[in-house]
C-alpha positions in Angstrom: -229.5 87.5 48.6 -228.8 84.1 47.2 -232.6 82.3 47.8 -233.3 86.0 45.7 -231.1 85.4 42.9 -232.4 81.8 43.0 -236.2 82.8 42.3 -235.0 85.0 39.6 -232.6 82.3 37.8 -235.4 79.7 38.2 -238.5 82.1 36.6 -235.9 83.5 34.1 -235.4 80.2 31.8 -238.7 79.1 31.7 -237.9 76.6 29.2 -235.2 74.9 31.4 -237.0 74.9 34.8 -240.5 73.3 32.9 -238.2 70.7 31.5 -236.6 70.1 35.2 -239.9 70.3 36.8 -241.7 67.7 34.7 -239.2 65.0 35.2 -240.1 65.6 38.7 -243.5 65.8 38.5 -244.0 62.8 36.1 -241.5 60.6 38.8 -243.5 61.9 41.7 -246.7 61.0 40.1 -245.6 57.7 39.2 -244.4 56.9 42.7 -247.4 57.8 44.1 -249.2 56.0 42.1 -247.1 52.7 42.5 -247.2 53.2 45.7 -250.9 53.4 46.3 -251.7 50.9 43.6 -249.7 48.8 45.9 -250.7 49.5 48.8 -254.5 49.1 47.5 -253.8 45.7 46.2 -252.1 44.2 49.4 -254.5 46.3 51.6 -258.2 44.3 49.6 -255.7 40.7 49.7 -255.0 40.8 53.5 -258.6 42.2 54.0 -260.3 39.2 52.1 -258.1 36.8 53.6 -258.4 37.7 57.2 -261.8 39.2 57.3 -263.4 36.3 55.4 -261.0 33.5 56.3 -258.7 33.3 58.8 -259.4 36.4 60.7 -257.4 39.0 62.2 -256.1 37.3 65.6 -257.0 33.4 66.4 -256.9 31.7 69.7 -255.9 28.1 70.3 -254.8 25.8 72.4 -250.8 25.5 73.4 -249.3 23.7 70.3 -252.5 23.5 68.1 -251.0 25.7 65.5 -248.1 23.6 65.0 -249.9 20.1 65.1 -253.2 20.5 64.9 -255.3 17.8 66.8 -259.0 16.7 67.9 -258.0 16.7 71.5 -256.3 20.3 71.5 -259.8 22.3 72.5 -260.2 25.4 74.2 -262.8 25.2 77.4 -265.3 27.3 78.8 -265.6 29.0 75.0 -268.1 31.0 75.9 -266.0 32.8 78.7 -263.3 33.1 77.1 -265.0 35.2 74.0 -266.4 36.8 76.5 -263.0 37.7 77.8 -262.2 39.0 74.1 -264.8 40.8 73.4 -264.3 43.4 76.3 -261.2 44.1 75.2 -260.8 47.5 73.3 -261.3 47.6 69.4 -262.3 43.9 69.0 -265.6 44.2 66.5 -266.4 40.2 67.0 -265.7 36.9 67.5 -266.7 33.1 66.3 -265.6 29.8 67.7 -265.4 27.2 65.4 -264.8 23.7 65.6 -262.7 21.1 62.9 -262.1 17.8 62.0 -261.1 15.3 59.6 -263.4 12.7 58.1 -265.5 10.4 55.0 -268.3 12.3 53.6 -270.3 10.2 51.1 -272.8 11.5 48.7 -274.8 8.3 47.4 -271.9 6.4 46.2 -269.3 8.6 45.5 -267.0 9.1 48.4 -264.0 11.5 49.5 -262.4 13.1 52.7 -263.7 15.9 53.8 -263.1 18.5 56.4 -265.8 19.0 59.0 -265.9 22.8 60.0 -268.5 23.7 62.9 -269.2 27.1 62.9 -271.5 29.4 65.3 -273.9 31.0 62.8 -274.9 34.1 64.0 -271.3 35.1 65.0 -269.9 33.7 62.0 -271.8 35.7 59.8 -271.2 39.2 61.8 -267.6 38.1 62.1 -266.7 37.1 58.3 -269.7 37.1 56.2 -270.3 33.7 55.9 -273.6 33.9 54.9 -272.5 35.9 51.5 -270.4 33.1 51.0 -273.4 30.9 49.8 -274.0 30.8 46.0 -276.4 28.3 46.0 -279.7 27.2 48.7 -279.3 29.1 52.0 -276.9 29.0 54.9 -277.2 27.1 58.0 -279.9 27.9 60.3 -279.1 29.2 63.4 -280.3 26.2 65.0 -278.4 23.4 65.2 -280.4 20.8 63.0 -278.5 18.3 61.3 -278.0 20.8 58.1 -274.6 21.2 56.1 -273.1 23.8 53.3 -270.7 21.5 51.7 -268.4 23.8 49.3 -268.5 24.0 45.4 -265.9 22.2 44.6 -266.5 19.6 46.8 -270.7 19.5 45.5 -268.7 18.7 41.9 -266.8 15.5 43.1 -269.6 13.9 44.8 -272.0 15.1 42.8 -274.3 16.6 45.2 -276.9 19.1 44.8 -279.1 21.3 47.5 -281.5 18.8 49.2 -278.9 15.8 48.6 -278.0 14.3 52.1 -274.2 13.5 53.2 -273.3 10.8 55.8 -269.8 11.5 57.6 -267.8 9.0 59.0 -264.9 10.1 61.5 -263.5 9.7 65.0 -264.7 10.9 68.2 -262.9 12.8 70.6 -263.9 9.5 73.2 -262.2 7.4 70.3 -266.0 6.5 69.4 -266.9 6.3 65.4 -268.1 9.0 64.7 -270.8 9.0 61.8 -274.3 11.1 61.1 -276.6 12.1 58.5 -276.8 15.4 56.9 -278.9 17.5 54.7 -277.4 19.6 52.4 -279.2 22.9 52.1 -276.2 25.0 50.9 -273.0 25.5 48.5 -270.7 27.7 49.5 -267.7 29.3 47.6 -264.9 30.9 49.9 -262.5 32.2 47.0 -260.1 29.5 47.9 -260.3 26.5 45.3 -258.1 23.6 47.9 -260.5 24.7 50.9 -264.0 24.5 48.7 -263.3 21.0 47.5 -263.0 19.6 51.2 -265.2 21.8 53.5 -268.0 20.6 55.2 -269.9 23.4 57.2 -272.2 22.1 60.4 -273.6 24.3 63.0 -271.0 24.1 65.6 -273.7 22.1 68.2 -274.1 19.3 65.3 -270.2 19.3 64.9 -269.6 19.1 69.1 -272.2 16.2 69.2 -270.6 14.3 66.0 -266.7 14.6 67.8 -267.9 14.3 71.1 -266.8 17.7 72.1 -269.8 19.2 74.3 -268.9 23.2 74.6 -265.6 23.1 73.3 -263.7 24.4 70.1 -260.6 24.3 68.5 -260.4 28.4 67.4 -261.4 31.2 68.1 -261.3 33.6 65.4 -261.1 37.7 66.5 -262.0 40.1 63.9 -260.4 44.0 64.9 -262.4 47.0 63.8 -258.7 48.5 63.0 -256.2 46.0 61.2 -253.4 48.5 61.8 -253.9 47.8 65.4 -253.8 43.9 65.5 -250.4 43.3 67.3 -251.7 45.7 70.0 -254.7 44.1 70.3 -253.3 40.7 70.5 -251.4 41.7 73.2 -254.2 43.4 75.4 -256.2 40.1 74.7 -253.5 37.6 75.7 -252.9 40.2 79.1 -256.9 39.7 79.8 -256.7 36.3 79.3 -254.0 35.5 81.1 -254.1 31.6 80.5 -250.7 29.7 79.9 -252.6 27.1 78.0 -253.5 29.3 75.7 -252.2 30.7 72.1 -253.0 33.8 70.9 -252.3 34.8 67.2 -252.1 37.8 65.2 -252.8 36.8 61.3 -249.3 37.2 60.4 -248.4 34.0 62.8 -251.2 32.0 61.8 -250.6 32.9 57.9 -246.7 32.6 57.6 -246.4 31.1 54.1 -249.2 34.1 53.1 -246.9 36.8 54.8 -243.7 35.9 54.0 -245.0 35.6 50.1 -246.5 38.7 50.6 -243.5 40.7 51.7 -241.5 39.3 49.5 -243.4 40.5 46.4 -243.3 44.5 48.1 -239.5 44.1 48.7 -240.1 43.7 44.7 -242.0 46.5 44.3 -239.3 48.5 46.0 -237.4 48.3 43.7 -239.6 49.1 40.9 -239.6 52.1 43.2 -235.9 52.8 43.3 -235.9 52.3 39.3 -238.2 55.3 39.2 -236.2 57.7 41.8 -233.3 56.6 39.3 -234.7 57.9 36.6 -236.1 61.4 38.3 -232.3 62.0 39.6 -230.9 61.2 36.3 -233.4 63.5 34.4 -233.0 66.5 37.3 -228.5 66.0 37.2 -228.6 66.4 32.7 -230.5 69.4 33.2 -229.4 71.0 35.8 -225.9 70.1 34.6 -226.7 71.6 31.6 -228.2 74.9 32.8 -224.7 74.7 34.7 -222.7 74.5 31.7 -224.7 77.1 29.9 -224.3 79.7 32.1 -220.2 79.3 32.6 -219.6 82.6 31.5 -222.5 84.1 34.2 -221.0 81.8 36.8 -217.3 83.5 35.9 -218.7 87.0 35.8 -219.8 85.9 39.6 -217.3 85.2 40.9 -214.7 87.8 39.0 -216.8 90.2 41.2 -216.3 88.5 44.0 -218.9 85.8 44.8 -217.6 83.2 47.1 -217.8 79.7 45.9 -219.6 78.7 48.9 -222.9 81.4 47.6 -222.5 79.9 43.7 -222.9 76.5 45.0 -225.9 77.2 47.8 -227.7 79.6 44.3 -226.9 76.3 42.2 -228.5 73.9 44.8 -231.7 75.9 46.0 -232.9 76.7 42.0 -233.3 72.7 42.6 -235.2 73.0 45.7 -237.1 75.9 44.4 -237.7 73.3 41.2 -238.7 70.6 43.4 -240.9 72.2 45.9 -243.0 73.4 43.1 -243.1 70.0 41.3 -243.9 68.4 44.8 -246.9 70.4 44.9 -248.0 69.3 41.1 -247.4 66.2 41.9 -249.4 65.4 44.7 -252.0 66.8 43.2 -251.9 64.9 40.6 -250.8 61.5 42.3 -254.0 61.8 45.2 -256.1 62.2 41.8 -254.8 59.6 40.2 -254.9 57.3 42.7 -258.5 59.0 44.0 -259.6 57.7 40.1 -258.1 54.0 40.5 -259.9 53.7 43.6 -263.0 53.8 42.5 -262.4 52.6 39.1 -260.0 50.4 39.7 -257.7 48.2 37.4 -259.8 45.3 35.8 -257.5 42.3 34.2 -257.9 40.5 31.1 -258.4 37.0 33.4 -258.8 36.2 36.9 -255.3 36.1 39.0 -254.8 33.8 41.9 -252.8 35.3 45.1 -252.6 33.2 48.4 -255.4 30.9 47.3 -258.1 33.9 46.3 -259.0 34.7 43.0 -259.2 38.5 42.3 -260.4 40.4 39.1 -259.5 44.0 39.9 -256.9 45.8 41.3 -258.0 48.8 43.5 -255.7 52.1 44.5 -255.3 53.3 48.3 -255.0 57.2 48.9 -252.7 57.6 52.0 -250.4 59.3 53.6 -247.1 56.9 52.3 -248.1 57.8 48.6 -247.5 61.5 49.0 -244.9 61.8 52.0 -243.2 58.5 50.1 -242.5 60.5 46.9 -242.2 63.8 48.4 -239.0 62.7 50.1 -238.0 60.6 47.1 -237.7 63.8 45.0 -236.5 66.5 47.1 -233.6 63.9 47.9 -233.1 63.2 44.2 -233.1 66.6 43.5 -230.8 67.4 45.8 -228.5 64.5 45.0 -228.1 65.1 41.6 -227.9 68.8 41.7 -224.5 68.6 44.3 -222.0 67.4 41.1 -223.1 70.7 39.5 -223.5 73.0 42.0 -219.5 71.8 42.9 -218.6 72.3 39.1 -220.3 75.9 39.5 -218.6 76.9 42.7 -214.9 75.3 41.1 -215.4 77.6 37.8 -212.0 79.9 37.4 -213.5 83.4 36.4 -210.9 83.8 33.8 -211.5 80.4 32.1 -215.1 81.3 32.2 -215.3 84.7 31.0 -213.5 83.1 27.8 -216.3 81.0 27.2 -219.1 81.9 24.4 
């Protein structure tokens, strides 16, 4: 009898309820949207930065994470990608080899950092031949061939077909020192990394450091990000080496994360701002509707309505209310965010985040931008109708009936 009554109070003032109904539907919508303008952004950042950087899950020797070094190397490379590449949902895999040195284009001069890199796994792993803007990537061979990056090209002046002689170290505490032809010039999105890096074919790099079949990384790209920390874990069982380190991004990137989380606890709260608002906008009207309708609460109870069924009819016209605005809404929130994934959200100038330079902000439609808001306003609702549901159920009949 009282869910009854509810439907018929609720369809009855059609004025109130639409009024109730769109501060639901405009707070749910703008959750949603947040929340998948959010989740969009962070979800393209992380993808650029692991997939064509860091990767998902790197594999080191013990301690090279925390202090790097030419001698930290892991053996038997290609065994152990081997290894990692039967383990379930890896995609693929790239060793790569690093080191320090003088690169000198005529007679300019700077440091440099040397980065050996397999090819043909490196571009199936993280693209790096779409990282080339100007000649052409290494060749698969090795043959004495670098990419040096842009920034880099502008300090020492260099140009495709210019040649660059590195001096450094061997791992047999040899100088280290070679020729190379520069066929490429490569920009990664990272402005610090493109004015030091020096791409070899990883063979050229093990002969210049002395390091025959051996790398420093091994870099794991996941055909599921979601499932990295499970993955790292079923790689590190199948590995089973002591020696070694194995990595999920969030390790090897914990300046990147922790800035990232940081800025979403931020965006939380943007989040709570707008739930503020929704509550506040569902307890005046509600609370109103309460007030005008003293004298129908009094008649109520005069004919003997327990409090208890006034304030259950008070608090399920706001369920009714939100259900049907949580229905609205999500329409209208996947569409929106449907619209800004495509579309996207273009910005006036270039914004730098974690060393990558992005232009447009894309949405994500997911589960967290409907269920998210769903809950958000069905517990606002709820909330802010309790005060006046308890002011209904308190109302004296006699008081009431007085009222005009």
């Amino acid at each position: 009898m009282v869910l009854k009554i509810a439907f018929r109070n609720t369809f009855r003032q059609k004025r109130r309820t639409i009024l109730t109904a769109l501060a639901m539907v405009v707070g749910f919508t703008l959750l949603s949207l947040t929340i998948g303008l959010s989740d969009g952004a962070y979800g393209n950042i992380i993808a650029m930065f692991t997939r064509n950087r860091i990767g998902h899950i790197q594999v080191h020797r013990e301690g090279y994470l925390d202090k790097p070094s030419l001698y930290k190397t892991i053996d038997n490379v290609s065994a152990v990608g081997e290894t990692i590449q039967s383990v379930a949902g890896v995609e693929a895999w790239t060793p790569r080899v690093y080191g320090a040195g003088l690169g000198s284009v005529g007679e300019k001069s700077t440091g440099v950092q040397i980065i050996g890199v397999d090819v043909a796994r490196e571009t199936e792993a993280t693209g790096f031949d779409k990282k080339i803007v100007e000649g052409s990537t290494l060749t698969e061979t090795p043959s004495h061939e670098a990419v040096i990056g842009k920034g880099l090209a502008k300090i020492v002046s260099a140009t495709v077909d210019s040649e660059i002689v590195i001096v450094s170290q061997g791992a047999d505490g040899s100088i280290a020192n070679n020729l190379y032809k520069i066929v490429g010039i490569a920009e990664s999105g990272d402005n610090i990394t493109d004015r030091v890096a020096c791409y070899l074919h990883i063979a050229d790099a093990q002969e210049l450091f002395v390091l025959e079949g051996r790398a420093h990384e091994i870099v794991v790209i996941v055909s599921n990000i979601n499932r990295v920390a499970k993955v790292t874990d079923a790689i590190e069982a199948n590995l089973n080496d002591a020696t070694l380190d194995v990595a999920p991004w969030q390790v090897v990137a914990k300046s990147f994360y922790r800035a990232m989380r940081t800025d979403q606890q931020g965006d939380a709260m943007s989040r709570w701002v707008i739930i503020l608002i929704v509550a506040m906008g569902v307890l005046n009207t509600v609370l109103m509707s309460v007030l005008e309708r003293t004298r129908e609460y009094g008649v109520l109870k005069a004919v003997g309505t327990k409090p208890g069924q006034i304030f259950w009819l008070v608090v399920c016209e706001v369920v009714i209310i939100a259900l049907v605005s949580i229905c609205i809404g999500a329409l209208l929130g996947v569409l929106a965010n449907y619209l800004f994934s495509i579309y996207g959200i273009t910005y006036p100038q270039e914004i730098t985040y974690g060393g990558m330079k992005f232009k447009t902000m894309y949405a994500e439609v997911n589960v967290r931008c409907l269920v998210i808001p769903a809950i958000a306003v069905m517990l606002s609702a709820v909330i802010a109708g309790l005060f006046p549901a308890v002011k209904a159920a308190r109302i004296m009949p006699a008081k009431a009936m007085r009222t005009h």
